[in-house]
Phi, psi and omega in degrees: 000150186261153192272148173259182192321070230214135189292282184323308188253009172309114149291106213269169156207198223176165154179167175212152190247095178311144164224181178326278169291328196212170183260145171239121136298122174244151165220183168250151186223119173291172152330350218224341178228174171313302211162176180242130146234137202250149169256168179236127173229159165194140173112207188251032181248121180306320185313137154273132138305153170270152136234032187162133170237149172229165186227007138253154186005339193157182166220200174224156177244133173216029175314131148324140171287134165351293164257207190232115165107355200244117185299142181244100161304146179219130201258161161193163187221148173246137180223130187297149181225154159224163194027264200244335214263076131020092178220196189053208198221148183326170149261195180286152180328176138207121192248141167219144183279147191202169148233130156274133162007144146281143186295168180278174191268187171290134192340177161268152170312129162312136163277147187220000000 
């Protein structure tokens, strides 16, 4: 027999993969909930953010880094959802070190 379903005490989880361009989120999504919205925090502000909510395997982060050219750790959490709500408990931390692309440069001046 399976323990049943309890909103409240649900554990979300999670992980992520530098790739080229973007970071990828993978999760696994039981039966019983929506989706995940994962949050972010990097640079030297403790706080985690939303950047999302997904309802399949995952999404992607493809933010430029703080600085340009510098690898950046990115910490994130996934918390689980049904319907507008938010439930159960963070998952565990998950970190991944990335350099993003450089941005691109700037247009050339117009010719006159």
């Amino acid at each position: 027999d399976y323990p049943g379903f309890d909103p409240e005490t649900y554990i979300a989880n999670g992980s992520a993969k530098g790739m080229t361009d973007y970071i990828k989120f993978s999760f696994k999504k039981g039966k019983f909930i929506d989706g995940v919205e994962t949050f972010r925090q990097r640079g030297t502000n403790p706080n985690f953010y939303s950047i999302g909510k997904f309802q399949k395997k995952g999404g992607k982060d493809s933010d430029l880094n703080l600085v340009a050219g510098q690898p950046e750790i990115r910490q994130y959490y996934n918390r689980a959802y049904i319907g507008n709500d938010l439930i159960g408990l963070n998952s565990p931390i998950y970190k991944v070190t990335w350099t993003s692309p450089l941005p691109p440069p700037p247009p050339p001046p117009p010719i006159v």
